[in-house]
C-alpha positions in Angstrom: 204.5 17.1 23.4 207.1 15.4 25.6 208.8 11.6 25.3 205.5 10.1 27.0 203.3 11.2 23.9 205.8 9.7 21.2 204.1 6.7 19.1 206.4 3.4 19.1 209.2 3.9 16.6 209.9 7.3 17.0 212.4 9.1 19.4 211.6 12.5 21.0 214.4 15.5 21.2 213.0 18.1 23.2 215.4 20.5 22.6 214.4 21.0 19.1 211.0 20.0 19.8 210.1 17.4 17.2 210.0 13.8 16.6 212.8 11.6 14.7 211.9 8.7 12.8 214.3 6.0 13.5 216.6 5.0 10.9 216.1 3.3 7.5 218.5 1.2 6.4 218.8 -0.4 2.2 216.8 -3.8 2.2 218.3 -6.9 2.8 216.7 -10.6 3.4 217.7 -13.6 4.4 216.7 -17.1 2.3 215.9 -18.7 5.5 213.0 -16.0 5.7 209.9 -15.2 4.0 210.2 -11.1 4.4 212.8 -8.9 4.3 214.4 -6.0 6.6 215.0 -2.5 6.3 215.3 -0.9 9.9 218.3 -1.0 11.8 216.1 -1.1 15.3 215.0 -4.1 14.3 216.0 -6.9 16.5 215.0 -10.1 14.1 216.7 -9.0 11.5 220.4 -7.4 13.9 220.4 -11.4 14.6 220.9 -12.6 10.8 224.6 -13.0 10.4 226.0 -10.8 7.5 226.9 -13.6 5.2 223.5 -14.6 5.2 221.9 -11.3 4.2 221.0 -11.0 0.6 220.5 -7.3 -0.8 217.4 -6.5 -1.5 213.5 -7.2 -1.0 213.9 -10.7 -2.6 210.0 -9.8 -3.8 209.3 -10.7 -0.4 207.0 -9.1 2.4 208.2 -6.8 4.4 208.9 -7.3 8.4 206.2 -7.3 10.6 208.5 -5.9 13.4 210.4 -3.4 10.8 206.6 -1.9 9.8 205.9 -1.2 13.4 209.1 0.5 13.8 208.5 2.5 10.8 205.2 3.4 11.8 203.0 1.8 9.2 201.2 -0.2 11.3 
């Protein structure tokens, strides 16, 4: 395997020789949203400004973005 071969969300280190799923960060959403955000590579939810992040799910679906980055879709 080498960096070409490495699905979408996942980094490569080829000095260890196995892939590293990209960092999951505790929920948070934003009222002015109907999902919420749980991956730090995730460039929708970087832009909410922290004092409008609410902890959390919110019972609300996740990212579409943050599930690619996380591999689940």
């Amino acid at each position: 395997m080498d960096e070409r071969n490495v699905p979408f969300g996942k980094s490569y280190n080829r000095w260890q020789e196995e892939t590293i799923t990209m960092a999951k960060i505790q929920p948070f959403n934003s009222k002015n949203e109907p999902h919420y955000h749980d991956n730090d590579k995730c460039g929708a939810g970087a832009e909410i400004p922290a004092y409008d992040r609410l902890n959390g799910t919110g019972n609300k679906a996740k990212c579409k973005n943050c599930q690619k980055l996380d591999g689940e879709i």
